[in-house]
N, C-alpha and C positions, 0 to 999 in steps of 0.2 A: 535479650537477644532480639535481635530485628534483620531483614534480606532487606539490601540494597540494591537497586537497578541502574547501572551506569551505564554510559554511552548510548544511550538507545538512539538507533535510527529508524527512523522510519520510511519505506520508498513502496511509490506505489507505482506497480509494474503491467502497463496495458497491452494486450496483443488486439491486431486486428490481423484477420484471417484473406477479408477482402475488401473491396468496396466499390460501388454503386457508380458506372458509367449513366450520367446524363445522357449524352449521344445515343448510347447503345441501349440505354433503358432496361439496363441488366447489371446484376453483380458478377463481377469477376474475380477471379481469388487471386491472391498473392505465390508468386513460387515459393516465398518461404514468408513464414509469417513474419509483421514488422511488428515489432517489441518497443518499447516507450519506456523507460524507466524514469522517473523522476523524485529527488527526496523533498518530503512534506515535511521533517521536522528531527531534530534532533536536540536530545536534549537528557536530564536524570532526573525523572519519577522519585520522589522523597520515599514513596511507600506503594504498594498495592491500591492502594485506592486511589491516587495519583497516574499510579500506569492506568487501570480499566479506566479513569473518567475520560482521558489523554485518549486512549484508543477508541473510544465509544464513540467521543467527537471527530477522532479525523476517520473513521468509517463513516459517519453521519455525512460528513463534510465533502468528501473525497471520491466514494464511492456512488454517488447518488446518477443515475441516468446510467450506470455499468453495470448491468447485469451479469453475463458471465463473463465476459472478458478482461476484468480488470482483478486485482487484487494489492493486499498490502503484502509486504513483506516487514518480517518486525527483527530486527537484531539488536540484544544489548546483553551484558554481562551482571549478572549475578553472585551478591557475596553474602557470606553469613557475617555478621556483627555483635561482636556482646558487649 
């Protein structure tokens, strides 16, 4: 018996709240925040240790200099096998 992980995508989803008028020498906020959605990778993990090393790196990768405003989003499908 072994779980298979198919379809996975992966998309990494950034909000910015405001941003930084040079001129005015201030931050000024957005009427609605501007959202960024972009996919980093899609693909099927043979196993468990395939999906964490996969995620481990495009967190390492992807997330670096976005402290809270960014994230991944992880979708894929799941089956049992024997």
């Amino acid at each position: 018996m072994s779980i298979t992980y198919n379809n996975m995508i992966v998309t990494k989803v950034v909000t910015e709240n405001d941003y930084y008028d040079t001129n005015k020498k201030k931050h000024i906020k957005y009427k609605k925040p501007k959202i960024t959605k972009t996919k980093i990778y899609e693909g099927s993990p043979y196993c468990i240790g395939e999906l964490y090393k996969t995620l481990d790196f495009l967190i390492e990768d992807n997330l670096e200099g976005y402290y809270h405003n960014a994230v991944l989003k992880v979708e894929f499908e799941s089956e049992k096998v024997y």
